[in-house]
C-alpha positions as CSV (number, residue, x, y, z in Angstrom):
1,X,12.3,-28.5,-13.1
2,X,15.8,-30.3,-13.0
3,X,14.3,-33.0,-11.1
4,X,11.5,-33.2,-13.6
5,X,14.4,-34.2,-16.0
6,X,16.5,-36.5,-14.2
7,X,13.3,-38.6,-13.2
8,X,13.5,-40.2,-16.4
9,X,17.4,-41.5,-15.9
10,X,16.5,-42.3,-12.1
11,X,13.6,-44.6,-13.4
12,X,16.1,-46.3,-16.0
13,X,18.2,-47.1,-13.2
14,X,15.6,-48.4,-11.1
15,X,14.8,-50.5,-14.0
16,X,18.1,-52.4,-14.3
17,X,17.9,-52.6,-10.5
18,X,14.6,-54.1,-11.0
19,X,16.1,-56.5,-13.4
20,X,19.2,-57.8,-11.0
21,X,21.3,-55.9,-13.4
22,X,23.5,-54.8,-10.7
23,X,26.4,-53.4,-12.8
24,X,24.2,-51.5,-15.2
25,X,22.3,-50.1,-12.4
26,X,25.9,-49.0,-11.0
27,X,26.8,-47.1,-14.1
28,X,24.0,-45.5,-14.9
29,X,23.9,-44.3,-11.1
30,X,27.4,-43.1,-11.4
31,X,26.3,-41.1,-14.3
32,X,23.5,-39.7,-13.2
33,X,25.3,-38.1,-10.7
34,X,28.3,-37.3,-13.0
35,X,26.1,-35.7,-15.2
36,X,24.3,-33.6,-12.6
37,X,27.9,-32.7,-10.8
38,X,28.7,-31.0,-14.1
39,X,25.9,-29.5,-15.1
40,X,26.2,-27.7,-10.9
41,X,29.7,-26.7,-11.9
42,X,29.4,-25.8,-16.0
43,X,26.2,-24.8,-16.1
44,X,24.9,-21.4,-17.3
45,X,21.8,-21.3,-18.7
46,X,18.5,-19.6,-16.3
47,X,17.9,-22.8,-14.6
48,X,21.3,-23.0,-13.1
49,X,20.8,-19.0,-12.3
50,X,17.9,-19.6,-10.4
51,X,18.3,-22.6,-8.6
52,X,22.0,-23.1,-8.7
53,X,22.1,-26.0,-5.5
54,X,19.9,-28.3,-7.2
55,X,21.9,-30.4,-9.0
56,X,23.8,-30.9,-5.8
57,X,20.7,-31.5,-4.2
58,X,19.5,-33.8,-6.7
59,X,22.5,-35.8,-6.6
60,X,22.4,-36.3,-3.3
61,X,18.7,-37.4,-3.2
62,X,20.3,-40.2,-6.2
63,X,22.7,-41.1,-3.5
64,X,20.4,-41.5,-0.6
65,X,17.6,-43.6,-2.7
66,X,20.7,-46.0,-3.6
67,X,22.0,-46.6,-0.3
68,X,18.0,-47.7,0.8
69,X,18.5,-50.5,-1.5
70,X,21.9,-51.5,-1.6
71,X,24.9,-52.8,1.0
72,X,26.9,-50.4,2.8
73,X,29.6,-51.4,0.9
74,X,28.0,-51.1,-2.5
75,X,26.6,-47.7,-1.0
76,X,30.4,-46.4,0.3
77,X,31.7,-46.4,-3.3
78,X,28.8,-44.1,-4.8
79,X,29.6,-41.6,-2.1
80,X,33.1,-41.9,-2.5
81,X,32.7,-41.2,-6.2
82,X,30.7,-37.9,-5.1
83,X,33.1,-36.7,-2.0
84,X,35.7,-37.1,-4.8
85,X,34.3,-34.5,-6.6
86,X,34.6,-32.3,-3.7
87,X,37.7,-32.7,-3.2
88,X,39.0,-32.4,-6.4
89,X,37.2,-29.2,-6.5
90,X,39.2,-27.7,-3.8
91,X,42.5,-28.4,-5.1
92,X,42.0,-27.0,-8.4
């Protein structure tokens, strides 16, 4: 049902990618996956009861259709962003 959601922001970003709007399509990636690393830490509605891996999962998919279209380096920052989280988690 999550995925269902974030199709609609994946497609936008496809769309500036689409366009050669490289740094738009950047941002919008990064907060896609922002948006769904919060909502897998903060959330607590049913959704996040039942399924609480998704967003992580989801994120990760982001990540993985990115790196099919883009150079490694281009590709090394976005995971960077989200191993960061990680490990910001752990020292909190």
């Amino acid at each position: 049902m999550i995925e269902d959601e974030v199709y609609y922001y994946v497609r936008k970003m496809e769309q500036y990618r689409d366009l050669g709007m490289k740094t738009e399509e950047k941002e919008y990636c990064l907060g896609i996956i922002s948006g769904l690393l919060k909502y897998g830490q903060d959330g607590s509605n049913e959704f996040h009861d039942w399924c609480p891996d998704d967003p992580y999962t989801i994120a990760e998919n982001v990540i993985y259709d990115w790196k099919k279209d883009h150079t490694a380096e281009e590709s090394e920052e976005i995971q960077a962003i989200y191993d960061s989280f990680f490990s910001n988690d752990e020292t909190d």
